[in-house]
C-alpha positions as CSV (number, residue, x, y, z in Angstrom):
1,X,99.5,59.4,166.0
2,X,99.0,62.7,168.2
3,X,96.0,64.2,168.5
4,X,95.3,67.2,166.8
5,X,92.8,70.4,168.1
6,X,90.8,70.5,164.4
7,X,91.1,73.7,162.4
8,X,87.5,74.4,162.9
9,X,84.7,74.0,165.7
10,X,82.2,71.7,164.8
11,X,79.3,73.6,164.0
12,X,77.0,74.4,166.7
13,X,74.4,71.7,167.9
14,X,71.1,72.5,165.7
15,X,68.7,71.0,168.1
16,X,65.6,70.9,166.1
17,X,68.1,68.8,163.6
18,X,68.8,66.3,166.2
19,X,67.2,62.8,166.4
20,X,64.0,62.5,168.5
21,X,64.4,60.4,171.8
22,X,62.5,57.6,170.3
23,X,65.3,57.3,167.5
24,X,68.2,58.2,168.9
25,X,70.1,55.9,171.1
26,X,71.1,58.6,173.5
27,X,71.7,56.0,177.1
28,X,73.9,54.1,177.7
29,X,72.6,50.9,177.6
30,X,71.4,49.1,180.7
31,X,72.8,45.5,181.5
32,X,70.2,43.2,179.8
33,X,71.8,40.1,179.6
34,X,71.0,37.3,177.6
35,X,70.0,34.0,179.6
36,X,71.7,31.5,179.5
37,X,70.7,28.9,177.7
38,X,71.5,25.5,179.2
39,X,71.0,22.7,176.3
40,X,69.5,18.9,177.2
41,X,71.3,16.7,180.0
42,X,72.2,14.3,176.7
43,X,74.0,17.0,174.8
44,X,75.7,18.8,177.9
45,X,77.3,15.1,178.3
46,X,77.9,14.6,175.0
47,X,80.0,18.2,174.9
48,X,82.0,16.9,178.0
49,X,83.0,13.6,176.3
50,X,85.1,15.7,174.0
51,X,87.3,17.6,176.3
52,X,90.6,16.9,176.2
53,X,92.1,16.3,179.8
54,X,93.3,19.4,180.4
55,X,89.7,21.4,179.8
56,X,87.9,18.3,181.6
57,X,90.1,19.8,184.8
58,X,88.7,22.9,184.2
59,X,85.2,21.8,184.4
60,X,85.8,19.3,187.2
61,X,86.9,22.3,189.5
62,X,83.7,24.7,188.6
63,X,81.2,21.8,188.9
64,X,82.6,20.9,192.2
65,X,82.9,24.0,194.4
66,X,79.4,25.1,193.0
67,X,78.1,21.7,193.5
68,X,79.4,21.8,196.8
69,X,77.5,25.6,197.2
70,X,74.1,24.1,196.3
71,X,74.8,21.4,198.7
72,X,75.5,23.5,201.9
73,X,72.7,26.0,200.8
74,X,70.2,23.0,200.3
75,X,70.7,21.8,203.9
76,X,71.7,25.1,205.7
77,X,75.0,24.0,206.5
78,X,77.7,26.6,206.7
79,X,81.0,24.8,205.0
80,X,83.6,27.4,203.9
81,X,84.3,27.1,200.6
82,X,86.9,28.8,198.9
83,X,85.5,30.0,195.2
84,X,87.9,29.1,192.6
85,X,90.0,31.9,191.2
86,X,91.7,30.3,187.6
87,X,93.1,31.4,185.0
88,X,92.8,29.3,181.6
89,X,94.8,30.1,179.0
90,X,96.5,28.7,176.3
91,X,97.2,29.7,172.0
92,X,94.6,30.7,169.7
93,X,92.6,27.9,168.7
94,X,92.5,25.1,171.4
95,X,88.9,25.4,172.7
96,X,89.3,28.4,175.0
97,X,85.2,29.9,173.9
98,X,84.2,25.6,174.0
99,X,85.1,26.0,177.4
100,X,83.2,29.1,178.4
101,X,80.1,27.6,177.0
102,X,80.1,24.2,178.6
103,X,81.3,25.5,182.5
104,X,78.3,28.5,181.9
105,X,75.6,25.8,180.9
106,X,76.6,23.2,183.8
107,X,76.9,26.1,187.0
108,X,73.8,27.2,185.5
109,X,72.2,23.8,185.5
110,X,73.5,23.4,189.3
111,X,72.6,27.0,190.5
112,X,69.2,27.0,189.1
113,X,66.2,26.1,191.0
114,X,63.2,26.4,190.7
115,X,61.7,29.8,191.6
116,X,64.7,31.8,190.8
117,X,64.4,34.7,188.6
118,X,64.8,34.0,185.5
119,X,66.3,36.9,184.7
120,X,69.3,37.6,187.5
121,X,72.4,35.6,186.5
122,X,73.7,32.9,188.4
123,X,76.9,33.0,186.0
124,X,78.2,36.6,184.8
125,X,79.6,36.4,181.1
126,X,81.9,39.9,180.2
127,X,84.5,40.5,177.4
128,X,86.8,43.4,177.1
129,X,84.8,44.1,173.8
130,X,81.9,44.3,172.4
131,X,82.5,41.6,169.9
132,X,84.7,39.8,172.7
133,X,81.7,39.8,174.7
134,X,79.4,38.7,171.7
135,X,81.6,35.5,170.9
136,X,80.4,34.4,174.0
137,X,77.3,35.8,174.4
138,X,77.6,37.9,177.1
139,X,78.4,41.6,177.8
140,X,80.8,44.5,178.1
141,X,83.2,44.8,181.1
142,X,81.4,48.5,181.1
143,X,78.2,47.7,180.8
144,X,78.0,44.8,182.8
145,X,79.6,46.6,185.5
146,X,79.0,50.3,185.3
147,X,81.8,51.3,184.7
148,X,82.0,54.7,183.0
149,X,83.4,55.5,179.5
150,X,86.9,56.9,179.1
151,X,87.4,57.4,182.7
152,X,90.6,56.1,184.3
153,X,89.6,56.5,187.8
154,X,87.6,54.1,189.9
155,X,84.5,55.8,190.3
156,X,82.4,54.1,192.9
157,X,78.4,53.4,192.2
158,X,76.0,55.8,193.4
159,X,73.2,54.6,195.2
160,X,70.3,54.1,193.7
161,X,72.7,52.0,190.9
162,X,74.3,50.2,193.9
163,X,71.0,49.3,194.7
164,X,70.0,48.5,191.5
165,X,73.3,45.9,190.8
166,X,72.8,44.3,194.2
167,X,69.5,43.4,193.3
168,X,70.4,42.2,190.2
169,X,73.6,40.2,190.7
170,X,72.2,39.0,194.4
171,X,72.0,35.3,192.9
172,X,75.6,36.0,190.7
173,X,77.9,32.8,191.8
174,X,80.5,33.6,188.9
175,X,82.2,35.5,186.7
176,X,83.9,34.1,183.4
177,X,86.1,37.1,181.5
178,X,87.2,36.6,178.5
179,X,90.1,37.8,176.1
180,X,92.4,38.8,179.4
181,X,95.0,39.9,177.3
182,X,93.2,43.1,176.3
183,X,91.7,43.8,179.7
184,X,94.4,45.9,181.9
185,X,95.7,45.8,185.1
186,X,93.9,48.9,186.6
187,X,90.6,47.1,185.4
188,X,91.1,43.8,187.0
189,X,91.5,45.7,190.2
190,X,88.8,47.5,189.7
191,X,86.3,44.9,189.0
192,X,87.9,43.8,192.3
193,X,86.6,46.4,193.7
194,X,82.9,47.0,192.2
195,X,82.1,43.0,193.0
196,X,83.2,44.4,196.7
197,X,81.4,47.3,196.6
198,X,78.4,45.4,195.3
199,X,78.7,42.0,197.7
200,X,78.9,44.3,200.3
201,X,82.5,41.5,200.9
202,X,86.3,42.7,201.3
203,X,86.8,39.1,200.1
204,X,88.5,39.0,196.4
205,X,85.7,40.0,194.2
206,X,83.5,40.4,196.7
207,X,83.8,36.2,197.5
208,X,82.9,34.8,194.2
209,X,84.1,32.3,191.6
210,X,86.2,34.1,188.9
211,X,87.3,32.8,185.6
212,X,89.7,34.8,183.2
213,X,90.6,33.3,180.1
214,X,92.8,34.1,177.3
215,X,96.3,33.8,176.1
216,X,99.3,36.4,177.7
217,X,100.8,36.3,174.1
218,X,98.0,37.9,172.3
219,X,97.5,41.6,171.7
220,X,97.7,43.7,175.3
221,X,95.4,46.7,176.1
222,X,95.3,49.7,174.5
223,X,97.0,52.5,176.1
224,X,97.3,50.6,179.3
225,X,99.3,48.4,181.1
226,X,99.3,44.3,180.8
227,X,97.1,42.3,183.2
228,X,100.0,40.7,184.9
229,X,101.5,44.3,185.2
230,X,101.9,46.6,188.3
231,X,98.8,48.9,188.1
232,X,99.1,52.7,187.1
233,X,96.7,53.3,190.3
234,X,98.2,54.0,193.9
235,X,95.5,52.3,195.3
236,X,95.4,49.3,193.7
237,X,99.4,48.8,193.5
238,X,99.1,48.7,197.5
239,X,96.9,44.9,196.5
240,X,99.2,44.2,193.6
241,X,102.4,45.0,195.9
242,X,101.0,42.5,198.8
243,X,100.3,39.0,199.4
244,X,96.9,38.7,198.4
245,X,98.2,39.8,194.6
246,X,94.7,39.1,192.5
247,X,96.9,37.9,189.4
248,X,99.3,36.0,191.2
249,X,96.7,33.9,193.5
250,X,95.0,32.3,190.5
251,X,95.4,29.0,189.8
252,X,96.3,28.6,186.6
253,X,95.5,25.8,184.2
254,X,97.5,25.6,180.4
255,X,95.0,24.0,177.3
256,X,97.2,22.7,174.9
257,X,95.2,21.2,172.3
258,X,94.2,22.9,169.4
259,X,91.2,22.0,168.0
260,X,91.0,24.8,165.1
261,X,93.3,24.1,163.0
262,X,93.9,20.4,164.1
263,X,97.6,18.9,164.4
264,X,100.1,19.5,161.0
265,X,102.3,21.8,159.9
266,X,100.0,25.4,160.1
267,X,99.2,24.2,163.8
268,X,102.9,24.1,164.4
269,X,104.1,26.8,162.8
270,X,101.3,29.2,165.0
271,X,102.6,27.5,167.9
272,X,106.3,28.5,166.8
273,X,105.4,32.1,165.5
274,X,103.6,32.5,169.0
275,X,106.5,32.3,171.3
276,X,108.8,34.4,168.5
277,X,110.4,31.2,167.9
278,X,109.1,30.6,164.2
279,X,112.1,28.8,161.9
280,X,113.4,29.4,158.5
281,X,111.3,26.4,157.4
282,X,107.7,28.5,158.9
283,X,109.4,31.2,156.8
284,X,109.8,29.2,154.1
285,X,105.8,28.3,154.2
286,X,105.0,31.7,154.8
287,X,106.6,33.0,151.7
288,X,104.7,30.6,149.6
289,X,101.6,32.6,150.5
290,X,102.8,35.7,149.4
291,X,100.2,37.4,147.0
292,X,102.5,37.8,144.0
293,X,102.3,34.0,143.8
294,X,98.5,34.6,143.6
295,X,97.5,36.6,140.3
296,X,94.3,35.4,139.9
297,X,93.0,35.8,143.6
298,X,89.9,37.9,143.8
299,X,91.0,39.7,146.4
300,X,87.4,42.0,146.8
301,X,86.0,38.7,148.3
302,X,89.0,38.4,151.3
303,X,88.8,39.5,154.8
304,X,91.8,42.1,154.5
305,X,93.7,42.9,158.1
306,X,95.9,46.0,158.8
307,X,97.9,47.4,161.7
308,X,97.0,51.3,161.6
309,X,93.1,52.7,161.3
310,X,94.7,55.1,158.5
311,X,95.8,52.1,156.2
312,X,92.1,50.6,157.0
313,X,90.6,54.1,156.1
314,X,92.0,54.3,152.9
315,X,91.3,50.8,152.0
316,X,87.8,51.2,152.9
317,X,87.9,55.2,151.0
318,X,89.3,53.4,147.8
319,X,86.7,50.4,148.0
320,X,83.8,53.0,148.6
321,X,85.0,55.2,145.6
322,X,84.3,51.8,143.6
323,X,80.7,51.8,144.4
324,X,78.6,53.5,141.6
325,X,75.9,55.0,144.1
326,X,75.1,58.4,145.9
327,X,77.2,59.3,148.2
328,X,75.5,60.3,151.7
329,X,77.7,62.6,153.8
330,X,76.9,62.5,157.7
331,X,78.5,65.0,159.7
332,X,78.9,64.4,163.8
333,X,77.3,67.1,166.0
334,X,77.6,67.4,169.5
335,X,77.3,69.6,173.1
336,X,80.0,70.4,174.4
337,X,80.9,73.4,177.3
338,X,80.9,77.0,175.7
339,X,84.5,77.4,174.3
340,X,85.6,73.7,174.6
341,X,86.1,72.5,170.8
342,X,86.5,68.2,170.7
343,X,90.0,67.1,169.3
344,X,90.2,64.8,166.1
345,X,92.5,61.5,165.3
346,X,92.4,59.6,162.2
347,X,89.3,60.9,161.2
348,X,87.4,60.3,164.9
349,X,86.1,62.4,167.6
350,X,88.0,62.8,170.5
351,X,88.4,59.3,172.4
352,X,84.9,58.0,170.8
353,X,84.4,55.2,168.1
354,X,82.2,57.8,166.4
355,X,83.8,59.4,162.9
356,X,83.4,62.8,162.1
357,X,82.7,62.7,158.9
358,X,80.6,59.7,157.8
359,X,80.7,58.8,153.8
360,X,77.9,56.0,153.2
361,X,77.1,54.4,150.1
362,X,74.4,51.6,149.5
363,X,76.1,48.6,149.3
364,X,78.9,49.5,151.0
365,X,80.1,47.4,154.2
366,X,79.9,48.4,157.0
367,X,80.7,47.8,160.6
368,X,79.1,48.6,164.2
369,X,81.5,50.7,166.2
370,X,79.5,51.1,169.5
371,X,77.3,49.0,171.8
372,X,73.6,49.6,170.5
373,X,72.0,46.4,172.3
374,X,74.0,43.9,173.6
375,X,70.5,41.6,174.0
376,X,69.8,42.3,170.5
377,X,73.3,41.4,169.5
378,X,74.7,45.2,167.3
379,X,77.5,45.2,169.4
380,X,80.7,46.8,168.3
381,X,82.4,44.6,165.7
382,X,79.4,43.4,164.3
383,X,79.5,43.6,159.8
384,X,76.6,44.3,158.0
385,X,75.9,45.7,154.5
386,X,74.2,49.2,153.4
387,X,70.5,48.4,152.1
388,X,69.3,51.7,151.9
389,X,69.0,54.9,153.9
390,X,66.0,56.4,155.6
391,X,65.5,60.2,155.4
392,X,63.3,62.1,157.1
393,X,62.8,66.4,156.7
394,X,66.0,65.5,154.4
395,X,67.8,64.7,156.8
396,X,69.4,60.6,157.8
397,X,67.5,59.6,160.2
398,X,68.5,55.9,159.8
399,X,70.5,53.3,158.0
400,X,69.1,50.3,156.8
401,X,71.6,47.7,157.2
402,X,71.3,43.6,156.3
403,X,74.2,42.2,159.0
404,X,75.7,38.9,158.1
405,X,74.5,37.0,160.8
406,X,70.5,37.3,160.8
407,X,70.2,37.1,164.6
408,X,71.8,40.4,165.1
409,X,68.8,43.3,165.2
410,X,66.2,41.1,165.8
411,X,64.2,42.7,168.1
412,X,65.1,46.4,166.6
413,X,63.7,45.2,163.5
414,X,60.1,44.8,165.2
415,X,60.7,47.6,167.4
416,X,61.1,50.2,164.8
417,X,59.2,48.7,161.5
418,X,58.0,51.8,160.5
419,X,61.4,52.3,159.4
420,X,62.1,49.1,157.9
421,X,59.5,46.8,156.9
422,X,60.3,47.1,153.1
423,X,63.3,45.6,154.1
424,X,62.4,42.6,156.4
425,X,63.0,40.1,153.3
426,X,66.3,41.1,152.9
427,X,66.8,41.5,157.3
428,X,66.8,45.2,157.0
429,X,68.0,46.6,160.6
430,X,67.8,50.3,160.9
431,X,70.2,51.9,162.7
432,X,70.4,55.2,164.2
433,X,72.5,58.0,165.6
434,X,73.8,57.1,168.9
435,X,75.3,60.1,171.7
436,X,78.1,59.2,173.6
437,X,78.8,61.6,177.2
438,X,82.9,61.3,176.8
439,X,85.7,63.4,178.3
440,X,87.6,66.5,176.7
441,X,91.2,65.2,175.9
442,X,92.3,68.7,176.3
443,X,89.8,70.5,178.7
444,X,90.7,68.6,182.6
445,X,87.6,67.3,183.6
446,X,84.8,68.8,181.4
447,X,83.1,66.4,179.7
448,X,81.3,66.6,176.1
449,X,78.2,64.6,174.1
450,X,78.8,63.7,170.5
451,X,76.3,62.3,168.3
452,X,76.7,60.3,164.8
453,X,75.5,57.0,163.4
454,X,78.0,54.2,164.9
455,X,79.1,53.2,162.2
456,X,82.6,52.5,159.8
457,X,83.5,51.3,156.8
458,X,84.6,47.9,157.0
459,X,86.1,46.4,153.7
460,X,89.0,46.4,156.0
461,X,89.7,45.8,159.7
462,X,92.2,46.0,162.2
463,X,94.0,43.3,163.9
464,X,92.2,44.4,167.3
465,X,88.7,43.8,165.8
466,X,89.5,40.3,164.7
467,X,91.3,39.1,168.4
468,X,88.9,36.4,169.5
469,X,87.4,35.2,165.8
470,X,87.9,32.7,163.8
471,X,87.7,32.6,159.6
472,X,86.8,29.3,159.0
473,X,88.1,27.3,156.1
474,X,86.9,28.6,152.5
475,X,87.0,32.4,153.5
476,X,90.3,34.5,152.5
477,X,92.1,36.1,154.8
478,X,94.9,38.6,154.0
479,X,97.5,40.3,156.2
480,X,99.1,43.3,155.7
481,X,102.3,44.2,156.7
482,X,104.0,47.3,158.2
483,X,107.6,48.6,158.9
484,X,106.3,49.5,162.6
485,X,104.5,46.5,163.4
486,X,103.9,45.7,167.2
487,X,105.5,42.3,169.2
488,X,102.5,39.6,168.6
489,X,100.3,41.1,165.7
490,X,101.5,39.0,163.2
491,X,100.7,35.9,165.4
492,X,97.1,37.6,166.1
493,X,96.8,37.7,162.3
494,X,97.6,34.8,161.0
495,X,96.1,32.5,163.8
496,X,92.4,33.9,162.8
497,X,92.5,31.6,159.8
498,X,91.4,27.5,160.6
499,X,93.2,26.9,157.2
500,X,96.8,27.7,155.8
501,X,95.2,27.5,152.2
502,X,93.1,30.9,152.8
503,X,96.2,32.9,154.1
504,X,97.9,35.1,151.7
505,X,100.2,37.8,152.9
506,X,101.9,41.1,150.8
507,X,104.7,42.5,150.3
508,X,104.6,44.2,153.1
509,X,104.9,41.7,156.0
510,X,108.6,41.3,157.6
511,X,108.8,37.3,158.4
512,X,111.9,38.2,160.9
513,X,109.0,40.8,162.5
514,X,107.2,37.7,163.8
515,X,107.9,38.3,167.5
516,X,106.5,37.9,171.0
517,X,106.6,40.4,174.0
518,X,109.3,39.6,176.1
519,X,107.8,40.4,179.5
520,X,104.4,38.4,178.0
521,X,106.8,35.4,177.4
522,X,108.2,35.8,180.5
523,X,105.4,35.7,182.3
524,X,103.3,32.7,179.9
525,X,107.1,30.5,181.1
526,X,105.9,31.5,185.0
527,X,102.3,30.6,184.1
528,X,103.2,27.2,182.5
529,X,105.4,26.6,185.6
530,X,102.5,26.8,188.3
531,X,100.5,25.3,185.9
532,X,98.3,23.1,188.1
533,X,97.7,20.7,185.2
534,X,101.1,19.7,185.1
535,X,100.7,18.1,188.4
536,X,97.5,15.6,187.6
537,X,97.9,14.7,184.2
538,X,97.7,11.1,185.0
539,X,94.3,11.2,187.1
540,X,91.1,10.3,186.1
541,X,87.8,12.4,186.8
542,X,84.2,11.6,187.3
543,X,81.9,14.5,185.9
544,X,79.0,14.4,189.0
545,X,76.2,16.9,189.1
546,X,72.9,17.8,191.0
């Protein structure tokens, strides 16, 4: 849906009503990232015995460049090395995030030694989301690389932050980016380009090892071109247009085996419904999931999954009116140039994951909508439940939330226990209002802050929220249909859930809508092709390390 000027300004920024600094999560935040932790010499070969071949390939191509690296830095010989540039991809479910957390534990392993800083990565962990980044414990393409909020143009580092990243990353070996699918052409090139800037290298980003993994079929990026797509950019269609193409001089390597929902007839069907090619027999399954078939289902318990953010909305407004409670109204201020009045969409402001007007009630779920710690784990995605609100002068100053995993918040919780110690029994995390610097859809190049607790309802979610996770057997799942329902959602849906049994679908959801992307199958056929797994199959590999 357009966006729409709103009928009224917001009212004017009452400063003496805005959060104090020490509340207020008013920076973005800097790149803390999590070490990473690299598990005993038995367990990291214990994890390798079950790879199947085509993720043992994988590995044996990491281990031995950096291997290799350690070597010639060891002995001060100068052997050019080509770092590996791969792509691994394959369909939802065959041990893509397994992968990621076994080739991060054995660079690190390799890389480390002793003296380094325990704190400056040797192996650089981003996702396209928060919760992408979450899954596998690393960070933000944003925040791990500076990049700026809303902004479509490259906008090179300045130079005490230059400074600051080369410092940093000055041990960085390699980057591992998950969820390619969602990450966009323009922002491949320009991490290109900031791992140049920062190596002070013209070599592809800036001569380090680069893993992108992911699966061509799942859901593209928002308002932006595919990753195998020519760039909206000038600058960087002049790299996509010539030989050294970054997409197209990746080795790619195909995992086949899905190890989620194991070999049968759901595994099939995914595969089928994947490629657009699902048959009246998956249709035939399908239909026996329908909820009509279901009348006894408590459906308050499921995981429900929608296409628009107006069907979730009024899922979540109807579930919320359920709640016998108060109801706590939180309305979004902000500072924005004299005249310039922020633009509204479905209930949000502007281009920011902050609604305008917030309607809480204890016990109601809720979910993170914006990157609060990414050390402390309240990323966006994460799902919590209301415990309780803190007020202060009458006004919110915080909302006590108890998230469902209890490692999110961790460190907030003893940070700011004035605010929640009645609440550490129950893992009570407050959370508070958050300002967000964005750009003025409508106003060129001014720019606005907006303030408001990042948060949303979350009874309901959309497809987007859930690419990368997986509802494992014994927890309900069900999908929602819709008459304009995008190529691939339905696939996105469906292959969240390890078990056929906890499916259920209504009335809503077109089986002959189950469709692929053309120009995604197109280019998963080329990717299969060049696939360089295809070409060793029959070889046998050694796992050495140092």
């Amino acid at each position: 849906q357009e966006n729409y000027d709103v009928i009224q300004e917001m009212e004017p920024v009452d400063t003496s009503e805005l959060p104090s600094v020490e509340n207020e999560s008013n920076q973005q935040e800097k790149c803390h990232l999590k070490p990473i932790i690299v598990e005993s010499e038995k367990k990291l070969l214990e994890m390798t015995r079950k790879l199947s071949p085509e993720q043992m390939l994988v590995l044996v191509i990491m281990v031995d460049y950096h291997k290799r690296l350690r070597l010639s830095e060891e002995f001060g010989c100068e052997v050019c090395l080509e770092p590996p540039r791969l792509i691994v991809t394959g369909g939802g479910g065959v041990g893509k995030t397994y992968v990621i957390d076994l080739v991060s534990q054995w660079i690190e392993k390799i890389l480390r030694k002793p003296g380094d800083h325990p704190l400056k990565p040797k192996v650089l962990l981003l996702g396209p989301t928060g919760m992408a980044a979450y899954l596998i414990h690393g960070t933000t393409l944003h925040s791990g690389l500076g990049f700026k909020f809303g902004s479509r143009q490259y906008l090179p580092l300045r130079n005490a932050k230059l400074d600051e990243f080369r410092s940093f990353f000055e041990e960085l070996e390699l980057i591992i980016m998950d969820e390619f699918s969602m990450i966009s052409t323009d922002m491949l090139h320009d991490v290109n380009r900031r791992m140049q800037e920062i190596m002070i290298s013209k070599d592809p980003f800036g001569g380090r090892s680069i893993m992108l993994f992911g699966d061509i079929l799942q859901l593209p990026p928002v308002r932006a071109r595919s990753i195998f797509s020519r760039p909206f950019s000038q600058k960087n269609r002049s790299l996509y247009n010539s030989s050294d193409n970054l997409w197209k001089n990746m080795e790619v390597v195909t995992l086949k085996e899905n190890q989620r929902q194991g070999i049968g007839k759901w595994t099939n069907c995914l595969n089928r419904i994947r490629t657009g090619d699902a048959t009246e027999e998956d249709k035939t399954l399908l239909e026996t999931r329908r909820l009509r078939h279901f009348p006894d289902l408590n459906t308050d318990q499921a995981c429900h999954v929608f296409y628009t953010n107006l069907e979730v909305n009024n899922y979540n407004e109807k579930r919320l009116n359920i709640i016998n409670d108060e109801l706590v109204h939180v309305q979004a201020g902000g500072i924005y140039p004299r005249g310039v009045r922020p633009t509204e969409s479905n209930g949000m402001v502007e281009n920011t994951p902050f609604v305008k007007n917030l309607y809480l009630k204890k016990g109601a779920r809720v979910m993170l909508t914006h990157n609060v710690s990414l050390s402390d784990s309240l990323v966006n995605g994460v799902l919590g439940t209301i415990l309780d609100f803190v007020y202060e002068d009458s006004k919110v100053k915080a909302v006590i939330i108890s998230f469902d995993n209890a490692e999110v918040g961790q460190q907030q919780m003893k940070d700011k226990s004035q605010d929640c110690s009645r609440y550490f029994e129950q893992n009570g995390c407050p959370i508070y209002r958050s300002t967000l610097e964005h750009s003025m859809k409508k106003y060129g190049g001014a720019r606005g802050k907006t303030i408001q607790f990042p948060l949303r309802l979350a009874w309901a979610s959309t497809t987007h929220k859930l690419q990368g996770t997986t509802i494992k057997k014994g927890s309900d799942l069900i999908v929602h249909g819709h008459k304009n329902m995008p190529k691939s959602m339905y696939y996105v849906m469906l292959s969240r859930s390890t078990c056929l049994e906890n499916v259920y679908l209504d009335e809503n959801v077109d089986l002959d809508k189950m469709i692929c992307d053309e120009a995604a199958l197109q280019e998963k056929i080329r990717m299969d092709e060049v696939s360089i797994d295809l070409k060793i199959l029959n070889e046998n590999f050694d796992l050495f390390y140092v």
